[in-house]
N, C-alpha and C positions, 0 to 999 in steps of 0.2 A: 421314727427314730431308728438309727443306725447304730450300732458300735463296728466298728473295723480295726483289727487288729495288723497295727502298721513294724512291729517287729522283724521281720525280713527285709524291710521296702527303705526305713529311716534311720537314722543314727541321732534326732531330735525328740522322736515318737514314739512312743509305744503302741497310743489306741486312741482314733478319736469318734467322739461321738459326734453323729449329725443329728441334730432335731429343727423342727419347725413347728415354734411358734405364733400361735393365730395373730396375737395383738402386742402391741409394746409394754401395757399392764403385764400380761404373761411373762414376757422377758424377763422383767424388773423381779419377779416373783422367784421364778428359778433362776437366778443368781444370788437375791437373797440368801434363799432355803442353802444352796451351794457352796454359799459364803459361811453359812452357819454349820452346817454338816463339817467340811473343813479344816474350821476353829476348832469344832471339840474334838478334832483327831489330832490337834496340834500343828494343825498345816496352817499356810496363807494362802490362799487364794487369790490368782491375777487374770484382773481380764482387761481387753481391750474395745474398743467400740461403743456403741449406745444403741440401745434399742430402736429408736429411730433409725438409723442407718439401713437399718432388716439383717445387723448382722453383728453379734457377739460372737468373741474368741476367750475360752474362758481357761486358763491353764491353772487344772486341778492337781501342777504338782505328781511328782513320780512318772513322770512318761503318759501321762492322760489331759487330753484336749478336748474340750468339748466345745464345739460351732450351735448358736440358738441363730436360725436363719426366719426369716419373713419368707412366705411360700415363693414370691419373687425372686428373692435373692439366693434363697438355695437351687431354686433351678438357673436363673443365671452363672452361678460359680461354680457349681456342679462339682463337689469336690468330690462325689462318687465315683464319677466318671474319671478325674484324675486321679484321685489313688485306685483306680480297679483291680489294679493289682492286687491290693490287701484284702486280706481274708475276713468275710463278713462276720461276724462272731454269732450277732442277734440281730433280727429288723421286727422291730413292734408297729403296725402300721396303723 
């Protein structure tokens, strides 16, 4: 997992997180949880995609994005590599 803080680079973004999730059960899990954390802060939570695909976009609201990729599909889209510009903040490996 990534967080990159996209405040100098975007005018849509603040920070998004990059993770990669093993399995489509996992996915489904943390958006869940995501969806629930949230709601009791009084947000909505929107995402797009299906875990099938190998690739959710989950907008957490306030300038934060977070990507749940399949290990395929995060190295195929490589959004590390296009925003490299932005500043890593944390990488949990």
């Amino acid at each position: 997992m990534v967080l990159l803080d996209l405040t100098q680079l975007s005018a849509f973004a603040d920070f998004f997180v990059i993770a990669t999730v093993d399995n489509i059960r996992q996915a489904r899990a943390i958006v869940d949880v995501l969806t629930d954390k949230v709601n009791e802060h009084g947000g909505k939570l929107h995402y797009e995609g299906d875990p099938e695909s190998g690739w959710v976009l989950v907008d957490a609201g306030k300038g934060v994005f977070i990507h749940l990729f399949s290990l395929e599909s995060r190295a195929y889209y490589n959004l590390e590599g296009l925003w490299g510009k932005a500043q890593e903040v944390v990488r949990i490996q």
